[in-house]
C-alpha positions as CSV (number, residue, x, y, z in Angstrom):
1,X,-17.4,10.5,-1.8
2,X,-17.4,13.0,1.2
3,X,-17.7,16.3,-0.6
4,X,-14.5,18.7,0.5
5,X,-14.5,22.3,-0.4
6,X,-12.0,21.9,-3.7
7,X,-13.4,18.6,-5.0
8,X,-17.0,20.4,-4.6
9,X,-16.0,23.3,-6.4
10,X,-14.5,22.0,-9.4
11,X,-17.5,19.5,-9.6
12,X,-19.6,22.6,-10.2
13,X,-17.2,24.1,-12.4
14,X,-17.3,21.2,-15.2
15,X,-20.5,20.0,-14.2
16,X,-22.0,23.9,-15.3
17,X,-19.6,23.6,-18.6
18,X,-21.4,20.9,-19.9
19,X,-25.0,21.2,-18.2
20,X,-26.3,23.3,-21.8
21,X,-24.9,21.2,-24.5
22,X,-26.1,18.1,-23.0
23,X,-29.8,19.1,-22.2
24,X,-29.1,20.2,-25.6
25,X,-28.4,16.9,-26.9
26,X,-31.0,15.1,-24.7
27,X,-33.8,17.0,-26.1
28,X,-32.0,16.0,-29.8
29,X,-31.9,12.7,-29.2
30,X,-35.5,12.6,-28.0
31,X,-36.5,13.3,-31.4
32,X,-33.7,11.4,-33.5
33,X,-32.5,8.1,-31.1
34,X,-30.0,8.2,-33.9
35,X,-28.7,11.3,-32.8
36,X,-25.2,11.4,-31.6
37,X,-23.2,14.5,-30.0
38,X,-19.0,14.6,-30.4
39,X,-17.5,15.3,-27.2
40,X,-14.1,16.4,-28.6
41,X,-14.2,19.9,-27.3
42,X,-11.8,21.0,-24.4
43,X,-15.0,21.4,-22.3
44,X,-16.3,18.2,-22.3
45,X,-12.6,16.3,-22.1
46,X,-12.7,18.3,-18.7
47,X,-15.9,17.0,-17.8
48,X,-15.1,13.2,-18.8
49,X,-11.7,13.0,-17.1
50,X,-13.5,14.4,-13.9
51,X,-16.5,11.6,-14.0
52,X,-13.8,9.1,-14.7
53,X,-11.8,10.3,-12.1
54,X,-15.1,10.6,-9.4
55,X,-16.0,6.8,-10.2
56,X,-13.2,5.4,-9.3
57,X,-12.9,7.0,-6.3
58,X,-16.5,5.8,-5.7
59,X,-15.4,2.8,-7.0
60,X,-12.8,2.6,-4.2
61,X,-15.5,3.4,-1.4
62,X,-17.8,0.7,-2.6
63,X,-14.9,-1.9,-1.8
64,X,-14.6,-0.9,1.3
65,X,-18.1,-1.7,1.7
66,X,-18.2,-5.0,-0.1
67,X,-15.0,-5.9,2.3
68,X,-17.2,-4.9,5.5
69,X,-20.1,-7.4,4.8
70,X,-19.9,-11.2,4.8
71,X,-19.9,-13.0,1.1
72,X,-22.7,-14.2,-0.4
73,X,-23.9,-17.6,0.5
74,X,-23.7,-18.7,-2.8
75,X,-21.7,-22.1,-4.6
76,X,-18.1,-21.8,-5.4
77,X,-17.7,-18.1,-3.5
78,X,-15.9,-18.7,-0.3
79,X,-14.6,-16.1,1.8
80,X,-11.1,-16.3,0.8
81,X,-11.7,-15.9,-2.6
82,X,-14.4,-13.1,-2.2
83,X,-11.5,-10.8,0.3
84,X,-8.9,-11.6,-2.1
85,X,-11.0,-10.6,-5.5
86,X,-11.6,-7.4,-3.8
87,X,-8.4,-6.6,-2.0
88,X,-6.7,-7.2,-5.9
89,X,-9.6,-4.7,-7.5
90,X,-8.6,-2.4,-4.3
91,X,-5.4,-2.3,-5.5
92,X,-5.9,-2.2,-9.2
93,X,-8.2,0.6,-9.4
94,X,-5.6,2.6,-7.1
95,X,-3.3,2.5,-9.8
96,X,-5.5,3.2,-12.1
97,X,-6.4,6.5,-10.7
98,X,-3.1,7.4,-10.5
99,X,-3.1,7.0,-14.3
100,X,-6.2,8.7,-14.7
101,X,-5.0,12.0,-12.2
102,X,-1.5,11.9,-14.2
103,X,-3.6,11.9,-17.6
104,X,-6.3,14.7,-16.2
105,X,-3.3,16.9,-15.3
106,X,-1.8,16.8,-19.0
107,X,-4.7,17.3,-20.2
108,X,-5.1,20.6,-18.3
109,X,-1.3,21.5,-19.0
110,X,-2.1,21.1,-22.4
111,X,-5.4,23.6,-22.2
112,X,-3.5,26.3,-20.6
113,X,-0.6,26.8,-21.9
114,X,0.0,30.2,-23.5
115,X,-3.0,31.2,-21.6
116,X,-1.4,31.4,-18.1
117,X,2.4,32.1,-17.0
118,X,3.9,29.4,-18.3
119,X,6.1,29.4,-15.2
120,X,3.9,29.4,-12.5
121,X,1.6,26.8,-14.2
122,X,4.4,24.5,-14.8
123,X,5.6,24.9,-11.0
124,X,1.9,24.0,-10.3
125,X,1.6,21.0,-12.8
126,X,4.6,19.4,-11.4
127,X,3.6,20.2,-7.6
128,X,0.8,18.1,-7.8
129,X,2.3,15.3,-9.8
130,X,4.9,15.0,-7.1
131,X,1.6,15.0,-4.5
132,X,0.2,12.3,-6.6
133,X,3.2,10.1,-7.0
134,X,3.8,10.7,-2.9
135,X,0.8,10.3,-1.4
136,X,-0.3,7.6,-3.4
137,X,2.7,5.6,-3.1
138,X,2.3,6.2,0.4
139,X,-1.6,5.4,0.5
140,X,-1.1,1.9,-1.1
141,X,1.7,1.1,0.7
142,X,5.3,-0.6,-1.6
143,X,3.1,-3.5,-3.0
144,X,-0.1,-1.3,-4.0
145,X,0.4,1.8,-6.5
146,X,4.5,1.6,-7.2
147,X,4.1,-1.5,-8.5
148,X,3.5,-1.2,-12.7
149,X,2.3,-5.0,-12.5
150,X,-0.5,-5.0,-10.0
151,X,-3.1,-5.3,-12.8
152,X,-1.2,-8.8,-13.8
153,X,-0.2,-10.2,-10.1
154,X,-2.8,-11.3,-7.4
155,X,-1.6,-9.5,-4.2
156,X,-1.0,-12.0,-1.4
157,X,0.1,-11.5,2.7
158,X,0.5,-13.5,5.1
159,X,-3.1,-13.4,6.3
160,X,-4.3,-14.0,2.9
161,X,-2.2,-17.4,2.2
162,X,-3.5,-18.3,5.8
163,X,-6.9,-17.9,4.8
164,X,-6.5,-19.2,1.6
165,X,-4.5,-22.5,2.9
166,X,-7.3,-23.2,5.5
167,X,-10.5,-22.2,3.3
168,X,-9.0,-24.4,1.2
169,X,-8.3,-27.4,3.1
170,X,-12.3,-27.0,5.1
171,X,-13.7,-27.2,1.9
172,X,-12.6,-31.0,2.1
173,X,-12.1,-31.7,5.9
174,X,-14.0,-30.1,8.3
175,X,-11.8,-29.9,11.0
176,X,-10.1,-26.9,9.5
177,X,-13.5,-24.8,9.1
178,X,-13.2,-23.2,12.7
179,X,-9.9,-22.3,11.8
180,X,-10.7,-21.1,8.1
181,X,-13.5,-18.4,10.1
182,X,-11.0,-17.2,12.5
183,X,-8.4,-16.5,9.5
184,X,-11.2,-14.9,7.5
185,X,-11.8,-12.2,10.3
186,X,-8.2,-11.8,11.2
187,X,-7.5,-10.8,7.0
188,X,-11.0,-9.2,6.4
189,X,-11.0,-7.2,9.7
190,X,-7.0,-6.0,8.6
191,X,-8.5,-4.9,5.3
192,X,-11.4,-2.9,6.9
193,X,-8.7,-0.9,8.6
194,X,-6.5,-0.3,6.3
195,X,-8.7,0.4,3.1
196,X,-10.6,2.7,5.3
197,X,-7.7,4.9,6.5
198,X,-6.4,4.9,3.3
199,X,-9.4,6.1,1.6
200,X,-9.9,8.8,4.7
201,X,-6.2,10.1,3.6
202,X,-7.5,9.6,-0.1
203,X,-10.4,12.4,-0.2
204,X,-8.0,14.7,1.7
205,X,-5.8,14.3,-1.5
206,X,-8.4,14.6,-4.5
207,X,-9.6,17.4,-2.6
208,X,-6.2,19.6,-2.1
209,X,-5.7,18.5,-6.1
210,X,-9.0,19.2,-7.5
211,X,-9.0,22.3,-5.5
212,X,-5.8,23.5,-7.2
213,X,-6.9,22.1,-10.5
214,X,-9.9,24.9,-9.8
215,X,-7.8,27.8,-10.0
216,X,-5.6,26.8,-13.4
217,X,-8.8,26.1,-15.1
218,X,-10.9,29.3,-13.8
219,X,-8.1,31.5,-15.1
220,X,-8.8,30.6,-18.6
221,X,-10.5,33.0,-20.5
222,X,-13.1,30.4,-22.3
223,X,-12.8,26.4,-22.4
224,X,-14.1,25.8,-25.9
């Protein structure tokens, strides 16, 4: 992703927390492949929850790319069913990482209390769940994040049942091919747009949180 000034800095932060004990480890396992190192410690839950957290957002920018560039001329993948498979997965891993940023900030809850004024890092916990719960309603718009079932339901527009209608019916009769291209740009071109803006207003967000998440963590005395 675009690296922002918050996101950046807490990369560092868990990224030096766990750079020793996994060179460590490396050099272990070099001599024992049986080797195996338990990641249980607060330190390296930090760092997990951050790469889980990093990939999907990655994840999110690589849609945006797959949705940019023509399917593959391949048998059985037609364009309908290539936009729509990655306008679901668009979806999906959005509400994913709103479980994943709701999970990472109980986690840290959990780490600090006792260790910080409990009231200022409980006004600072529940200010960013409210920012997460917002913004990413807002982001994925009323059928996207807000919706518990998205995992279980294709997503479908009016573009989309256009182009799936007519990419069905040229598959059969090609009069309805020239139609079935003009409906795949009119969907794919809406998707480019709106993915796109959405994962603009998307790093502004990780950034502000991560940034925030920065100073709770850097105010405890050791992460062990």
């Amino acid at each position: 992703m675009e690296e922002y000034e918050g996101f950046t800095k807490y990369r560092s932060y868990v990224l030096q927390l766990v750079q020793e004990p996994i060179g460590d480890a490396v050099e272990a396992k070099e001599l024992n492949s049986e080797f195996t190192m338990e990641q249980t410690e607060p330190k390296f839950k930090l760092f997990n929850g951050f790469s889980e957290i990093a990939g999907i957002i990655d994840t999110l920018n690589l849609i945006e790319t797959f949705i940019s560039i023509d399917p593959p001329v391949e048998e059985g993948v037609n364009s309908s069913n290539y936009l729509n498979y990655h306008v679901h997965n668009y979806f999906q891993e959005m509400y994913i990482l709103k479980e994943r940023l709701n999970a990472y900030l109980t986690l840290i809850q959990r780490l600090s209390k006792k260790r910080i004024n409990k009231k200022l890092l409980d006004e600072a916990i529940a200010l960013l769940f409210t920012m997460i719960h917002g913004s990413l309603d807002n982001i994925a718009g009323h059928k996207g994040v807000r919706n518990k079932h998205v995992h279980q339901k294709k997503y479908s527009d009016d573009e989309m049942r256009w182009l799936a209608s007519t990419s069905f019916l040229s598959e059969f009769h090609d009069e309805f091919t020239r139609e079935s291209e003009s409906a795949y740009g009119i969907a794919k071109g809406k998707w480019i747009t709106i993915i796109g803006k959405n994962n603009v207003e998307l790093k502004t967000l990780i950034d502000v949180y991560f940034g925030m998440c920065y100073e709770i963590v850097t105010q405890l005395d050791n992460v062990n």
